[in-house]
BALO-290513 format. One line per field, with one value per residue (C-alpha): chain; z, y negated, x. Coordinates in pm, whole numbers. Layout:
<sites>
ch: A; ... .
up: Z; ... .
north: Y; ... .
east: X; ... .
</sites>
This chain:
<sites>
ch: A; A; A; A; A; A; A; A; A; A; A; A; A; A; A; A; A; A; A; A; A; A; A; A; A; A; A; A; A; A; A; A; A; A; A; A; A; A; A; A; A; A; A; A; A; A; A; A; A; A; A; A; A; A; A; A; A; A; A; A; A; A; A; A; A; A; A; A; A; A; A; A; A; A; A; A; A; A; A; A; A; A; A; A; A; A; A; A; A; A; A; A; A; A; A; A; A; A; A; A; A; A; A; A; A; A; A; A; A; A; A; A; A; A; A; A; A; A; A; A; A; A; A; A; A; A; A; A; A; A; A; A; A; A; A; A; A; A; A; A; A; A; A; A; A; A; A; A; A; A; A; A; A; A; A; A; A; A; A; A; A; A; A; A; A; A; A; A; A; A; A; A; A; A; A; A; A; A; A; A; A; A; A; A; A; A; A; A; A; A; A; A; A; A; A; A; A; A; A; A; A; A; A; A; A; A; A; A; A; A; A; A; A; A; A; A; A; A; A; A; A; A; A; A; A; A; A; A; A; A; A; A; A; A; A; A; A; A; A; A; A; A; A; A; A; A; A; A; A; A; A; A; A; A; A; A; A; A; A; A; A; A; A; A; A; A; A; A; A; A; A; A; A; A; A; A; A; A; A; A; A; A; A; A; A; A; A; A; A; A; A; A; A; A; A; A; A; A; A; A; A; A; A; A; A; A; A; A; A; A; A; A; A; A; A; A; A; A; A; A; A; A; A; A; A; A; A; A; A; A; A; A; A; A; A; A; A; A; A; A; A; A; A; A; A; A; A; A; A; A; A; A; A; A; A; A .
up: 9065; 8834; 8769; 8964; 9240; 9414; 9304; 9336; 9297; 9440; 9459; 9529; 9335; 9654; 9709; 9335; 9414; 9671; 9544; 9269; 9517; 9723; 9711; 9621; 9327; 9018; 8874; 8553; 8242; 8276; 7945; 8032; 7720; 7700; 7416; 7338; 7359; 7508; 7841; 8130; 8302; 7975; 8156; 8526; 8544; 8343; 8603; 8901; 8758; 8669; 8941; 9169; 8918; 8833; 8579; 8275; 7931; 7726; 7426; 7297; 7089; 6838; 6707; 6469; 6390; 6664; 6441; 6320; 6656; 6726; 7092; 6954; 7182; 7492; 7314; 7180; 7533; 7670; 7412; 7532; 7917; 7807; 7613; 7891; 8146; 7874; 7872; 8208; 8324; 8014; 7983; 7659; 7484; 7140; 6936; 6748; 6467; 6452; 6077; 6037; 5708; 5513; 5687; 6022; 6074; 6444; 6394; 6124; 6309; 6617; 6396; 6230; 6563; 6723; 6444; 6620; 6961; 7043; 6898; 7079; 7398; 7314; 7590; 7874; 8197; 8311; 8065; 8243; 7969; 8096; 7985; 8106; 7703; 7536; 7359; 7489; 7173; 7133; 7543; 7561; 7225; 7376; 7726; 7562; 7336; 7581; 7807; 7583; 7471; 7650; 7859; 8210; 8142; 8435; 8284; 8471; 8386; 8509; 8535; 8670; 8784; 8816; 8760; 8833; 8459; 8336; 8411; 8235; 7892; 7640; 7325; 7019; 6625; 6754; 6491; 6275; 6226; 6582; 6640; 6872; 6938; 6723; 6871; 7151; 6956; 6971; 6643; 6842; 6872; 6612; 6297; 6400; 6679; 6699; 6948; 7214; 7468; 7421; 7793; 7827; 8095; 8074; 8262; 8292; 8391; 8293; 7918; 7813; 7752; 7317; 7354; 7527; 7275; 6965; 7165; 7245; 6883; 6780; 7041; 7108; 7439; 7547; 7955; 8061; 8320; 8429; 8665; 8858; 9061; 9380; 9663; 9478; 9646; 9493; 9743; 9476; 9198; 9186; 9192; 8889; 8710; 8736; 8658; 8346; 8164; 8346; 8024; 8071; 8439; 8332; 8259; 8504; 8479; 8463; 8792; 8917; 8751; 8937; 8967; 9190; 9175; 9356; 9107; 9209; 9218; 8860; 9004; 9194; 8942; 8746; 9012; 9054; 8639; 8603; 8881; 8733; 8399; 8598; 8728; 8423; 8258; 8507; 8493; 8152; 8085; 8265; 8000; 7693; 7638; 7582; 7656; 7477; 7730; 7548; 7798; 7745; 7796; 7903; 8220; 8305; 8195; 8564; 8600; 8211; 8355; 8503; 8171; 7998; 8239; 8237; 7827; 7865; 8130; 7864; 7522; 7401; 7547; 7580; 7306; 7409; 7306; 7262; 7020; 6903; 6937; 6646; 6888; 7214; 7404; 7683; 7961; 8069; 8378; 8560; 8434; 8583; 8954; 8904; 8773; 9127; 9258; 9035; 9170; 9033; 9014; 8903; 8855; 8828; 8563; 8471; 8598; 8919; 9179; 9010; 8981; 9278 .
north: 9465; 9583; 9799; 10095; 9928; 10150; 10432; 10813; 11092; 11397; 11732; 12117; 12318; 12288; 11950; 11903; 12096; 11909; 11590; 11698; 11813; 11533; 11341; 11017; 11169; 10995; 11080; 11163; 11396; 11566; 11687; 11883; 11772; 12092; 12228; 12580; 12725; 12945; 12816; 13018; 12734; 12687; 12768; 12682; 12441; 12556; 12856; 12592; 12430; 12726; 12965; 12661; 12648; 12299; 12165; 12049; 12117; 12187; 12071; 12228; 12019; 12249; 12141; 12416; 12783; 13017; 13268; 13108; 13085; 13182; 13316; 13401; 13698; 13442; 13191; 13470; 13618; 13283; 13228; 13521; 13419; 13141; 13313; 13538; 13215; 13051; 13423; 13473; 13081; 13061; 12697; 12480; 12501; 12305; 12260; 12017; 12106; 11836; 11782; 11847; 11920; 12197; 12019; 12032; 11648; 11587; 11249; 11232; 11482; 11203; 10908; 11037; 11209; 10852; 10688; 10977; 10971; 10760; 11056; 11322; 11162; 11035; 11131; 11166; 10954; 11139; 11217; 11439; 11534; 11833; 11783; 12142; 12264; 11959; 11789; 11469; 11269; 11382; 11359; 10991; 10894; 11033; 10851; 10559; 10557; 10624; 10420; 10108; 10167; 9878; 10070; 10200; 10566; 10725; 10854; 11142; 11318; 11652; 11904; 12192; 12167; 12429; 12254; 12646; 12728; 12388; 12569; 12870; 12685; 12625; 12362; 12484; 12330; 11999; 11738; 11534; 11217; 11012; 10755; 10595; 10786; 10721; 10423; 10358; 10190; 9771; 9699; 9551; 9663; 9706; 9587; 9339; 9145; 9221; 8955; 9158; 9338; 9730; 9898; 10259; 10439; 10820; 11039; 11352; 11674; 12038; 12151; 11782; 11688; 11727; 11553; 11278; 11246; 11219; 10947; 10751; 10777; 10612; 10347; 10266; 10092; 9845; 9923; 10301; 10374; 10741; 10838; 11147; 11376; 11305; 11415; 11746; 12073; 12208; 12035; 12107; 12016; 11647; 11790; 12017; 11759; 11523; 11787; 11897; 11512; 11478; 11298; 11074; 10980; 10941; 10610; 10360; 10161; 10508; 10602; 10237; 10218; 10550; 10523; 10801; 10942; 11129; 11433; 11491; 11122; 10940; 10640; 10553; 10591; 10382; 10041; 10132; 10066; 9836; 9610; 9649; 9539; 9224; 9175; 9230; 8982; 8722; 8692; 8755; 8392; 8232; 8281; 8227; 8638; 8905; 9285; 9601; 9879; 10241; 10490; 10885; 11202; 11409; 11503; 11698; 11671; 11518; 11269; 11159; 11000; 10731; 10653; 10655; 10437; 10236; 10181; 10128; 9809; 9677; 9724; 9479; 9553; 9953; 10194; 10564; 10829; 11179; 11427; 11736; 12078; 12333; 12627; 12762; 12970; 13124; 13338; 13684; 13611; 13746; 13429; 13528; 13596; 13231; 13068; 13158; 12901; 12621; 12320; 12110; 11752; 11499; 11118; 10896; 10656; 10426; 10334; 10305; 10377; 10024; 9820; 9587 .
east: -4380; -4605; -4895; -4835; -4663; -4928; -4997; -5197; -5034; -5133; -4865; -5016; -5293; -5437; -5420; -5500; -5853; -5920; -5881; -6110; -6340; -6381; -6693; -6533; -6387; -6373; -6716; -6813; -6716; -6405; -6184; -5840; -5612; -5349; -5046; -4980; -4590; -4375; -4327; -4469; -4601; -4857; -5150; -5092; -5298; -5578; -5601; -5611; -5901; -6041; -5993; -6152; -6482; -6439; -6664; -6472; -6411; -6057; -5907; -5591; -5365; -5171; -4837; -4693; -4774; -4739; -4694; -4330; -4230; -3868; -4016; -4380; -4443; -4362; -4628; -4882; -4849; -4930; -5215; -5356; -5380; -5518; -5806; -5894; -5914; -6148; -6385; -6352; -6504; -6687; -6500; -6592; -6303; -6195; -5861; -5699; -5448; -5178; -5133; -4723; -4735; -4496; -4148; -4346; -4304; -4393; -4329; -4676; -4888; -4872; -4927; -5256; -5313; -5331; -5544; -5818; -5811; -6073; -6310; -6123; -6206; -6567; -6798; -6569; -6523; -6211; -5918; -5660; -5372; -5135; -4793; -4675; -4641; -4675; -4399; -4242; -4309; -4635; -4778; -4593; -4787; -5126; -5120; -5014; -5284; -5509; -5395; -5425; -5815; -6014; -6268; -6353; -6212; -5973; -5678; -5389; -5116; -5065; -4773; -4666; -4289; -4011; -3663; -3563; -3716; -3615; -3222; -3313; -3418; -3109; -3246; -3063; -3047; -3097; -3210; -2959; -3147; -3121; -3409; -3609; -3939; -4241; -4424; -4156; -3933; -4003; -3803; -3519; -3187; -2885; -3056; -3340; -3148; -2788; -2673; -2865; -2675; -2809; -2845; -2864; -3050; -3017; -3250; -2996; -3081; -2972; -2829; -2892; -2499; -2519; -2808; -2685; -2369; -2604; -2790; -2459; -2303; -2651; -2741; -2383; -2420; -2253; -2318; -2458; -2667; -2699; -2992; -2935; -3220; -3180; -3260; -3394; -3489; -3161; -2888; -2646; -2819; -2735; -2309; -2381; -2542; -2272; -2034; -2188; -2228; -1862; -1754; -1995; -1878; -1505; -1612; -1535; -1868; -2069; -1964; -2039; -2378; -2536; -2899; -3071; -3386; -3664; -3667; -4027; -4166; -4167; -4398; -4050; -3829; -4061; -4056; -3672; -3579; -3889; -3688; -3349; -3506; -3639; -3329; -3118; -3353; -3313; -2902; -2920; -3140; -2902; -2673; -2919; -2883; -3146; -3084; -3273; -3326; -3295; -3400; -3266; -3482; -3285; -3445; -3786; -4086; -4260; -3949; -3969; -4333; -4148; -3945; -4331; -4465; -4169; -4185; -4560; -4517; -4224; -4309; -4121; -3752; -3804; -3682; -3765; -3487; -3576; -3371; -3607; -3510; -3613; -3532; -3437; -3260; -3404; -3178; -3296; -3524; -3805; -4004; -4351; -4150; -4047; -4343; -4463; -4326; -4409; -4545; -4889; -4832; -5120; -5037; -5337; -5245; -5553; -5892; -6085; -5798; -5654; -5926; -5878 .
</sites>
């Protein structure tokens, strides 16, 4: 196995406190990295850290106008929580404007974003990047970056998880052009090497079928992997699921092929795919063949860690596959009764907890 064959993860704001309180704590500078949108679980984290006077500062990666919003009171509401949290703690607090351009190309903001991390970070011994309201091309660009600078930083991922709210979220207008994500995409496949058998791994999870379909019609797969939560905290969650990608599981080798996984442990998920990719690999030389490994978001935010980590431990077989949304639709719910129980989750990705 590979890099995080052991691994630190830490579940709870309590436990996250504490872990940040303990005196063998990573030492050193501390810089929250954080997004902006209209997802109630924006600023859950922030408040943990700040509501247990941790020393740290903020930065605040912005990735479109707020004001053009199709749900701007949810994100200005959310902006404004976030201010008062800032006031209130008097935490240092910067921002950095993705540069999208007039067609708001995501895609370009990332890539100049990437040629400047190393001075977003400068100065700090701990980089902890919350994914909570950060886009999945943009939060798998920056811990991959960061990840891959050459020094003695510690580097975690933190989220706060409600699958309940992940239900309640619709994606709508979905983008046209289908390709591998920015930077996750190792030039292999369809047009560079065409005698290679293309694998698909889908991380499914709720409202994700169209998604899914545009994926398909552009990867065309030869063999299709589907990887389902389980167990979850929803015992019927895994039978919905399955129900709603049903066309997907009328194929024979689909419902053969069932991979199942821990919906609230992505370090798993990551040694389970990381061995089938071994073992693919291995039967695969036997016979003088070489498989590409497209992997499908389609699942939340804490499980699509394991895809990330996954893509970062196999750059050259792993093509990460994540169609953009330019809206949502958001069901009537009391969202603040809900984002009660939302759970903090913080992965420790790089530095001294691997060093032996």
């Amino acid at each position: 196995m590979g890099y995080w064959d052991s691994y630190v993860m830490v579940e709870g704001g309590n436990e996250v406190i504490s872990f940040w309180q303990d005196p063998d704590r990573p030492k050193g500078k501390i810089l929250l990295i954080m997004g902006e949108g209209f997802d109630p679980r924006m600023n859950n984290v922030l408040k943990v850290f700040a509501e247990a006077h941790l020393e740290f500062n903020c930065l605040n990666i912005i990735h479109g106008d707020r004001k053009q919003s199709p749900n701007k009171e949810m994100v200005e509401k959310n902006v404004g929580a976030r201010r008062k949290l800032i006031d209130d703690y008097k935490i240092q607090f910067a921002e950095y404007e993705l540069k999208v351009g007039e067609r708001y190309d995501l895609n370009r903001g990332v890539k100049l974003m990437n040629l400047g991390i190393e001075r977003l970070i400068d100065g700090y011994d701990n980089i902890i990047v919350d994914i909570s309201a950060l886009p999945r091309v943009l939060y798998f660009n920056l811990v991959k970056r960061i990840y891959n600078i050459r020094d003695n930083r510690n580097l975690f991922i933190v989220v706060s998880e409600n699958a309940e709210i992940d239900k309640s979220i619709k994606y709508r207008n979905l983008v046209e052009d289908i390709e591998p994500m920015v930077n996750f995409n190792p030039g292999i496949g369809l047009v560079a090497e065409p005698d290679r058998l293309r694998i698909l791994i889908s991380l499914l999870g709720e409202n994700g079928f169209e998604k899914w379909d545009k994926i398909m019609k552009n990867f065309t797969p030869e063999d299709v992997y589907p990887v389902v939560p389980y167990p979850s905290l929803d015992p019927f969650r895994t039978d919905s699921i399955i129900k709603e990608y049903q066309e997907l599981f009328k194929q024979e080798d689909a419902k053969d092929n069932i991979i199942y996984a821990h919906e609230r442990n992505p370090f798993e998920l990551y040694k389970m795919l990381t061995r089938f990719i071994q073992s693919e690999d291995e039967i695969l030389k036997k016979v003088n063949k070489k498989a590409c490994y497209g992997i499908a978001l389609l699942s939340s935010k804490l499980l699509s860690v394991g895809a990330l980590l996954t893509a970062i431990e196999n750059p050259n077989e792993v093509a990460i596959y994540n169609v953009i949304s330019r809206d949502y639709e958001i069901e009537s719910m009391d969202f603040e009764e809900k984002n009660k129980k939302a759970s903090t989750f913080l992965m420790w990705i790089k530095g001294d907890a691997y060093k032996d």
